[in-house]
N, C-alpha and C positions, 0 to 999 in steps of 0.2 A: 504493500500500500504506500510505504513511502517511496519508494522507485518513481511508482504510478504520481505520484501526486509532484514531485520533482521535476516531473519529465514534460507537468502543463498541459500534456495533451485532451484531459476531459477540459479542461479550460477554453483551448483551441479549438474543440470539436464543439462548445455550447456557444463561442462565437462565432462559427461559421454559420449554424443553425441559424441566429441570430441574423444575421447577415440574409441568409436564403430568404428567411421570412420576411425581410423590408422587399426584398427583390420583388419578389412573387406577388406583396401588397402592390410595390409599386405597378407592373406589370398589371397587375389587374386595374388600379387606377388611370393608369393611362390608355387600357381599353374599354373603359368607362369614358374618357375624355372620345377618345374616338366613334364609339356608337352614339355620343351625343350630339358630335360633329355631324356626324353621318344623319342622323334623326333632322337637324336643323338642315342641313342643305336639300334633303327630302322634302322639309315640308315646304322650305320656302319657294320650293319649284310646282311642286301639286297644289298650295294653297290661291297661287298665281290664276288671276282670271284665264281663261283660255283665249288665245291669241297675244298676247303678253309674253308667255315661257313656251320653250321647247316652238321657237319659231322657225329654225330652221326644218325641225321635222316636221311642223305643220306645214309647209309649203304646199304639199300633198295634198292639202285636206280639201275635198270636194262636199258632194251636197249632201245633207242630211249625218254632217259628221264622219264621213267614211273616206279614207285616203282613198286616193286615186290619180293614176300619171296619166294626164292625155297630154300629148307633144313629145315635145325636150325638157329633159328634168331640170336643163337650164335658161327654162320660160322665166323661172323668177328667180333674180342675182343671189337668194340669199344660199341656194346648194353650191356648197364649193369643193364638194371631192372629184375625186374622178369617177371616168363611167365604169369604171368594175365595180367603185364602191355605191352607184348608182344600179346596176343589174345587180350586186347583193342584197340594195336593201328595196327591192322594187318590189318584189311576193308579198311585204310587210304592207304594202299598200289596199291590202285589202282588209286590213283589220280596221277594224271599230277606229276612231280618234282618241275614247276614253282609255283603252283597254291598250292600245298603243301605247298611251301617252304614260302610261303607270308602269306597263312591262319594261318601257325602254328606261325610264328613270332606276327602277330596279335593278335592271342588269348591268345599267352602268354602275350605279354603287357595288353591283359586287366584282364587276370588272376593277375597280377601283382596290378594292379589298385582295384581291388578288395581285396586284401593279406590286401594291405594298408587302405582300407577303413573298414577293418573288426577290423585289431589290432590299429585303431585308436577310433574306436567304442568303443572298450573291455577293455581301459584303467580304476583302480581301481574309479570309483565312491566315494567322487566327484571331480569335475576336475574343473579347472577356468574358466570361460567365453574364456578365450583368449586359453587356451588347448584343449577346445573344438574346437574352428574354427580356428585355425592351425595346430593337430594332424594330421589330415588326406593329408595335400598337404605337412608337411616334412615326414610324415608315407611313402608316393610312392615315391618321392625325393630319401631318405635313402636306399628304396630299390633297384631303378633303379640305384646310383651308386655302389652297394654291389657288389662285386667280382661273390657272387655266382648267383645272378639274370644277368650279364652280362654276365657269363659262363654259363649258361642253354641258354638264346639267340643266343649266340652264337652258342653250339653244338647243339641245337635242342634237351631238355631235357626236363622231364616232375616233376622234384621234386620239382619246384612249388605248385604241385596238392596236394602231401600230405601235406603240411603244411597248405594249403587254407581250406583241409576236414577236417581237424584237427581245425581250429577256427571256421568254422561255426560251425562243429558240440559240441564245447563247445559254442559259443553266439550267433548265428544265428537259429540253427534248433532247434523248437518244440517238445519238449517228446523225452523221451528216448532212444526209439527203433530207431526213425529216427539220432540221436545224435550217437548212437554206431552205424547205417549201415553207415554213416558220416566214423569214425575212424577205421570202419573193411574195409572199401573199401580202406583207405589211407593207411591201416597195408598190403593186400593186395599187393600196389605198391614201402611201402617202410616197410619191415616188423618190422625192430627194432621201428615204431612207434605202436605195441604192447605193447611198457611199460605204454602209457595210458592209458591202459586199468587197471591197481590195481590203477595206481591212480583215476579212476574212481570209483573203489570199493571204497577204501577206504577214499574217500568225499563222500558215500554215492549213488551213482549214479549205483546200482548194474546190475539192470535191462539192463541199456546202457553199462555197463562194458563185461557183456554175452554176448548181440547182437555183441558190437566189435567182441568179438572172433568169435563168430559165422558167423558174414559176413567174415570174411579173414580166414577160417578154408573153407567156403564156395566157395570163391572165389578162394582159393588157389587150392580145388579137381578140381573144373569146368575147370582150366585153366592143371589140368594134365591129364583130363580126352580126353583135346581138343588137348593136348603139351603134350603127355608123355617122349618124349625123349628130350625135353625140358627140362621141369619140371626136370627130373634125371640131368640133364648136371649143374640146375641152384641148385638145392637143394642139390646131392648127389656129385657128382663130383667136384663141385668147391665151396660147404658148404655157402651154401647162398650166393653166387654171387662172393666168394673171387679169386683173380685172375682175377675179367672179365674188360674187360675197363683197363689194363691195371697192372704192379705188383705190389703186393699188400704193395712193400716195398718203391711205390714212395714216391716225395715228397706231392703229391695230395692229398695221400690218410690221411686225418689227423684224425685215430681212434686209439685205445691204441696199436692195432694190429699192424697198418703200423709205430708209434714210438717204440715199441718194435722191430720190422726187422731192423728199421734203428739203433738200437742202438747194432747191430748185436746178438740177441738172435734169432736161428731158433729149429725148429724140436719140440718135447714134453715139452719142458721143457717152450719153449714159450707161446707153446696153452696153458698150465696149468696155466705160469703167468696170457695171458691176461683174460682168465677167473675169476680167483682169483679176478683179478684187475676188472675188468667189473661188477662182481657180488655186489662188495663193494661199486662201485661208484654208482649203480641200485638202488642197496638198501639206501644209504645215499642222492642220490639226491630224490629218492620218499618219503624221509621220510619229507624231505623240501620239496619239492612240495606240501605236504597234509597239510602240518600248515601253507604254504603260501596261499593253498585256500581256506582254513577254514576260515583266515583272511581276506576274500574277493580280494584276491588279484591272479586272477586265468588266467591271462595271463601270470602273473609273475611265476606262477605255471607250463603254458603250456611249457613257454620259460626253464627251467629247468627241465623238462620231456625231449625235444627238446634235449636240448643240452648232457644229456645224455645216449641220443638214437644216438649224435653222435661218443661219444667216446667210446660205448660199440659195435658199429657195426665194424664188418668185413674190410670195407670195406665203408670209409666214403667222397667221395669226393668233389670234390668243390663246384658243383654244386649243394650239399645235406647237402650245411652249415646252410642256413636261419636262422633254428633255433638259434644259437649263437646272433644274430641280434634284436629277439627278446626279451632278454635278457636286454636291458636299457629299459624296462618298470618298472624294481628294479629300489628303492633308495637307496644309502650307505651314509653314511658319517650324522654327528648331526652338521657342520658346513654350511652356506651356501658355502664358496669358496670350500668344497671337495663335495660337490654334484654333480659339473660336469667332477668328477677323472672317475667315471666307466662308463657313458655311450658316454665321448670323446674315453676313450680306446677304448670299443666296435667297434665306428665307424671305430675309423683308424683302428684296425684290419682287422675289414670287409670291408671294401672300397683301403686298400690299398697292396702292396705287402708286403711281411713279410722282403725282404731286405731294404724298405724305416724306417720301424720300426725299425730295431734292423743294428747295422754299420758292414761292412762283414770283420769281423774277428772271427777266427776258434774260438775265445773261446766257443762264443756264437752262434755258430753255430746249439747246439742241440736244442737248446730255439729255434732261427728264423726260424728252420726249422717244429718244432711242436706248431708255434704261435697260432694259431687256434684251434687246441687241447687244451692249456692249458689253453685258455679264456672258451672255453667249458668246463671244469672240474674245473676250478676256479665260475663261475656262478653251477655249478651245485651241488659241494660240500662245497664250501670254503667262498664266498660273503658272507658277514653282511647285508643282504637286512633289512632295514626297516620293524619292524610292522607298520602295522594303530595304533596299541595302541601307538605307541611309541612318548613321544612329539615333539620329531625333525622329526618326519613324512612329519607333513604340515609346520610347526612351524621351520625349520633349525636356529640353531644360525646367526643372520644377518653381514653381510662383515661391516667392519669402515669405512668410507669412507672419505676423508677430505672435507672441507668444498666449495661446486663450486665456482668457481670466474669468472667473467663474462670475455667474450671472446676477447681476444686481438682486434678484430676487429667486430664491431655488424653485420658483414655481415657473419661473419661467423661462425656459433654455436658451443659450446662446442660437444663434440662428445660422449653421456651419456655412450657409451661403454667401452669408454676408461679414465674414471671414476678416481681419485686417490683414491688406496687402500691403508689402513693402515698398513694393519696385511701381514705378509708373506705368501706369495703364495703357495699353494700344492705343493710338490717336483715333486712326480710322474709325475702331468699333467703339470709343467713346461718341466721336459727331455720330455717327449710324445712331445709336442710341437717344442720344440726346435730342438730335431732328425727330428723329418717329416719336417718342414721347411727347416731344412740343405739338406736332403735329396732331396725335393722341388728345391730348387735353386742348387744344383747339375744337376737335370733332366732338367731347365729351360735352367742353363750354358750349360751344350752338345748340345740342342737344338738347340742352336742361331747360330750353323756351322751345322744345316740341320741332324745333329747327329753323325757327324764325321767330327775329322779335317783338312781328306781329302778334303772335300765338300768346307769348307767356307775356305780354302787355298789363292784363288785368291782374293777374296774380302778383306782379314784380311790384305794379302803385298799390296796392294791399298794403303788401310787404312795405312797402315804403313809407306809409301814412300809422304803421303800427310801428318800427323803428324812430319816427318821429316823437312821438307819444310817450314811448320809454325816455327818450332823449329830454325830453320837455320832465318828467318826472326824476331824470336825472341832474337837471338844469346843465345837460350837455349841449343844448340846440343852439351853435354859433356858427352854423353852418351859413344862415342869409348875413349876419353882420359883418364874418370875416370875407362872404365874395362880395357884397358891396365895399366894404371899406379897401380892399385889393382894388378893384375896379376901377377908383377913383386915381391911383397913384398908377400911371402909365409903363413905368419903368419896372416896377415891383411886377404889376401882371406881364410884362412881357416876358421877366426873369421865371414867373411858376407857370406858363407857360411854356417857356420851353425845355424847364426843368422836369415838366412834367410828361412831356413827348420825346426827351430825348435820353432820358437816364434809365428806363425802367428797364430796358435790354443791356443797355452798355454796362453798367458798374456790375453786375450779376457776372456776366458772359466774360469781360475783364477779371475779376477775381475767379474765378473759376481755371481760368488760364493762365494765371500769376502762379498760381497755387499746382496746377497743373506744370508747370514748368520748374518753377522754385521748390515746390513741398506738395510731391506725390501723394506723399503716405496722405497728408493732411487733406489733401485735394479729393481724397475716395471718401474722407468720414464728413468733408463739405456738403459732398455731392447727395451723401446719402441722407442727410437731414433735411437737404431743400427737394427732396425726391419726398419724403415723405408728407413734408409741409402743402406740398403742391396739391398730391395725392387725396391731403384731408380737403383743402381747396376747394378739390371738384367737388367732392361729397357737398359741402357745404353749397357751390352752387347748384348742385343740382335738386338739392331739399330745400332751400329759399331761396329763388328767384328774386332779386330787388330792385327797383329803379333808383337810381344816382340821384342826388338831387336835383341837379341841371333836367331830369328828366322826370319830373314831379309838378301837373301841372297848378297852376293856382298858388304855390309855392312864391314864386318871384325869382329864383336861383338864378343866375347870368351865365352861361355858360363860354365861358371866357376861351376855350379850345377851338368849338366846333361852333362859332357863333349862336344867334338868335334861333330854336328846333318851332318848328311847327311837329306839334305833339301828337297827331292822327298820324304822321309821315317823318321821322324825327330822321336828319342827314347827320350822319358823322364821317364823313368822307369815303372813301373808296372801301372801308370797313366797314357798312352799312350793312353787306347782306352778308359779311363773312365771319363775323365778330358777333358775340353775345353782349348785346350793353346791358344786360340786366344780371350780369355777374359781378355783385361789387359787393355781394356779403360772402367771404372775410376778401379785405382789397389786400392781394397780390401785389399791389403797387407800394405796399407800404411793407407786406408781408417778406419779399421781396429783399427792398430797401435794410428792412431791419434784421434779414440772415444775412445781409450782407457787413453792416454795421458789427453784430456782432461775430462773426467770423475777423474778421478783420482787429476787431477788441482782444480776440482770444491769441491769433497767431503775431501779429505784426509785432515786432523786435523794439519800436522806438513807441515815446507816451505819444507824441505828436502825430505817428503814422493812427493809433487806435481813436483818438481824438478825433482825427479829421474822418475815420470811419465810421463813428457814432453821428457826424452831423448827416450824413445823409439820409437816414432816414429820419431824422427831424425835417430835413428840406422836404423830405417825399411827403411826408405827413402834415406841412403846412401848403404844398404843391395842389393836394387830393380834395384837400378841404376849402382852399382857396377859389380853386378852377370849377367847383360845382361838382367834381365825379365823384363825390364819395361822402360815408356819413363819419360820425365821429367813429361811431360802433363797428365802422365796418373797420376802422385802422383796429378795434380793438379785434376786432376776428383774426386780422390779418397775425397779430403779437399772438396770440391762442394756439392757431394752424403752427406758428414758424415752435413754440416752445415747446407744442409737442412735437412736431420735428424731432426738436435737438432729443426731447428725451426719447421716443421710440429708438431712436438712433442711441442712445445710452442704453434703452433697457435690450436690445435684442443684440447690440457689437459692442458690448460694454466699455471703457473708456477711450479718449482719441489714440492712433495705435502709436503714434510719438511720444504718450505717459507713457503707454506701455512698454515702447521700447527702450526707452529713458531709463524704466526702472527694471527693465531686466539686465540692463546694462550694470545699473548701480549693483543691482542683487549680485552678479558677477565678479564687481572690482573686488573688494575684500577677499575673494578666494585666490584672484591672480596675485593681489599684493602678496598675500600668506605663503603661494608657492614660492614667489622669487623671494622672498625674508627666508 
């Protein structure tokens, strides 16, 4: 017994247990997230009036509800496959519209569930216990929120199929010949998935390379032979599909073609570009793809075949993105904190709109408008993916981490995710971050008035006329004296004026990047307080809606900003339909202000630097209440939101990680002195 009990091993065997069971809970949690996924993109498609969702497959729909082809399947722009995948799904036209419309949303989700259960399978060998049993339930997650899997749902589309024929037939299907009728059948319905086929060849795979061609050389005569004036309209007339489904210079279409139209090149000189261009990228993303799956790494291989097959087609739209998606099966970065830069990118790309990504100003308007594109031709030519040889493979250099300290209160744990890190943070994946958030609580702010500030009007002056009222019982109501008495003095309102337009971004975004540059460590336990603060923010706007006082009518307020409001149609300039003006309980402008005041009190080295930190949000707080936006109560919301901040941010990462590392330093000296004495 005492061998046995020396030796730890029931120890190690009741934490691995340990371990299995968070797995297993997790695993089950995360297929709990996914069938919920899956529930919601369901309903939002069948709840949809009919002629609204699944409009590409209604195209069909003749009289009395019941599909039907008379003509050319491309009588109306919105069919955009080819004619084999128009002679597949042409038998279907005889079913019901209802009985269609529910089977075919069905089977895509479980086409969907399937994609995922394959490219979770297909992952580079070997993988950890815990990638094993959670690949496959965030593998259909990721894909059920993807823009382009919620766009094929929606329109009733089928490019699901080639990408599904496309993995089995590189990990699922047996022998060769079955493996290329796999990827001629999918070249078939989506044909720029032909370039897998040299990457076939060239891993060796010749046999299955020839049958590709041969089934979609085959399938492509059967379907002209069934479709000939089809077949001409799709092949000859509009050059593999370009034009159909819409112009080829939208912004949907995200292939070199439709960013070349937008960047206004048309006629010869175009086709010659995109060809040029097409041919280059063909050839440099095959040439990584074939060392990527010589390396065993041949998802990461398919996803870069995939992606482009996107920028080289004609004709690439939403619903025929996937491929880019599978693309974070690569690894980049020999650190661990830059391992999760490219497949966070990935996601936000693919899950969310190109405007939450990138802020709508023309500079960068060519970027947000070819976002997708160029995540596809950055994975396809440009990405540093990981060898298996390589020792930061499995091995990443590991994050510093400071040292835990146990939880302010034993009830409630430290929160291992929010972790104190030593070392400064990835730039990229902090803006990535930072933007979609801002972006985030922009979409949450419009929300909370129903999505216009017409809507929560009535609730917001409620709200406003009961803030009052407290205010008046509080004998805090100096809101009319201090904007009249401002008013009068020309120089003073021009000062809060534009102290109050031009600082609410700057001094935040500034210190953030001071700190970020200067004091990493201190810059993560910044970030995380005013993440929190924000956080409570929305809640609060979205449970009390307020109007401002400038926006209060019968009031008198002078709205010193946005001039003199007609109150049935209130202007606040180009922010009018984009902005919530009836978010000012707890005000962010002061909220804001005074994380920043105090961050700035806590770290800054000199009295004078803390000093002059503290006045700013005195300026913001006589700015707010000056200009008419804001009540006393709401500065005091704003102090409430930032303090629980700072403490949730105590109670869950307990102190800033520079005490902590200060005083492990200290805890340390007295032993080194001791050794050298």
């Amino acid at each position: 017994m005492a061998n046995v009990e020396h030796s730890g091993r029931p120890a190690e065997a009741f934490g691995t247990a340990v371990v299995g069971a968070r797995l297993h809970a997790a695993r089950l949690a995360l297929w709990a997230v996914a069938a919920v996924l899956a529930v919601r993109q369901v309903a939002a498609v069948l709840t949809t009036p009919s002629g609204e969702r699944l409009t590409d497959l209604e195209t069909w729909v003749g009289a009395d509800g019941v599909l039907h082809v008379n003509g050319s399947i491309y009588a109306s722009t919105r069919f955009t496959g080819t004619p084999f995948a128009g002679l597949v799904l042409k038998p279907l036209t005889r079913s019901a519209e209802a009985a269609l419309g529910w089977g075919w949303t069905f089977g895509t989700l479980l086409l969907v569930v399937a994609l995922g259960l394959v490219a979770a399978r297909a992952l580079p060998q070997p993988v950890s216990r815990r990638t094993s049993l959670l690949a496959a339930p965030v593998a259909v997650s990721l894909l059920m929120l993807s823009l382009p899997v919620r766009n094929t749902l929606w329109l009733g589309q089928t490019s699901v199929i080639p990408v599904l024929l496309v993995l089995l037939g590189c990990f699922a299907v047996r022998g060769e010949r079955r493996s290329g009728l796999c990827m001629g059948l999918a070249a078939a319905l989506q044909p720029t998935v032909l370039l897998f086929a040299p990457l076939l060849w060239f891993t060796g795979r010749r046999r299955a390379a020839l049958t590709t061609a041969g089934a979609f050389a085959a399938g492509t005569a059967l379907a002209w032979a069934a479709l000939p004036h089809d077949s001409y309209t799709y092949w000859v007339h509009h050059m593999a599909g370009v034009g159909l489904g819409g112009k080829a210079d939208a912004l949907a279409n995200q292939s070199l073609h439709g960013a070349l139209l937008r960047l206004g090149l048309t006629g010869p000189a175009e086709i010659a570009l995109f060809l040029l261009l097409g041919a280059a990228v063909a050839a440099l993303a095959l040439r990584r793809a074939v060392r990527y799956a010589r390396d065993g790494q041949l998802l990461l291989a398919v996803a870069i075949t995939g992606c482009a097959a996107v920028a080289v087609s004609p004709t690439a739209w939403q619903h025929q993105l996937l491929w880019v998606l599978l693309a974070v099966a690569g690894r980049v970065g020999s650190r661990a904190s830059d391992r999760y830069v490219w497949p966070v990118a990935v996601v936000l790309v693919m899950t969310l709109p190109a405007k939450m990504m990138l802020p709508n100003m023309p500079v960068v308007y060519p970027l947000r408008d070819n976002l997708v594109l160029l995540a596809a031709l950055a994975a396809a030519t440009a990405v540093p993916f990981l060898s298996r040889t390589s020792p930061y493979y499995r091995d990443p250099v590991p994050t510093e981490y400071a040292p835990q300290t146990p939880a302010r209160f034993r009830h409630v744990p430290l929160l291992p995710f929010l972790r104190r890190v030593l070392t400064r943070p990835n730039l990229l994946l902090e803006l990535l971050l930072i933007r979609v958030t801002y972006a985030a609580y922009q979409q949450v702010r419009l929300a909370a008035t129903g999505g216009s500030n017409a809507e929560g009007r009535g609730t917001a002056e409620h709200h406003g006329r009961l803030i009052l009222d407290a205010e008046r019982f509080l004998h805090l109501d100096i809101e009319y004296a201090v904007n009249h008495a401002v008013v009068r003095i020309g120089w003073l309102r021009d000062f809060f004026d534009f102290y109050y337009e031009s600082f609410h971004f700057v001094v935040p975004l500034t210190v953030l990047g001071v700190l970020y540059w200067r004091r990493p460590v201190d810059y993560r336990w910044a970030r995380a307080t005013l993440g929190f603060a924000t956080l409570l923010a929305l809640v609060g706007f979205w449970l009390f809606p307020l109007a401002p006082p400038r926006l209060m009518p019968t009031l008198g307020i002078i709205d010193t900003v946005h001039g003199v409001q007609d109150f049935s149609k209130p202007d606040y300039g180009t922010l009018t339909a984009l902005t919530n003006q009836y978010a000012a309980m707890p005000s962010l402008h002061f909220g804001w202000s005074l994380w920043c005041g105090i961050v700035i009190a806590v770290i800054a080295p000199r009295p004078w630097m803390k000093a002059l930190g503290l006045l700013h949000p005195l300026f913001t707080v006589s700015a707010i209440v000056a200009t008419g936006n804001h009540w006393v109560l709401d500065a005091v919301g704003g102090a409430v939101v930032v303090g629980a901040g700072f403490g949730l941010s105590y109670l869950f990462q307990g102190p800033r990680a520079q005490e902590v590392r200060a005083a492990a330093d200290a805890a340390r000296t007295p032993h080194v002195t001791a050794g050298r004495t």
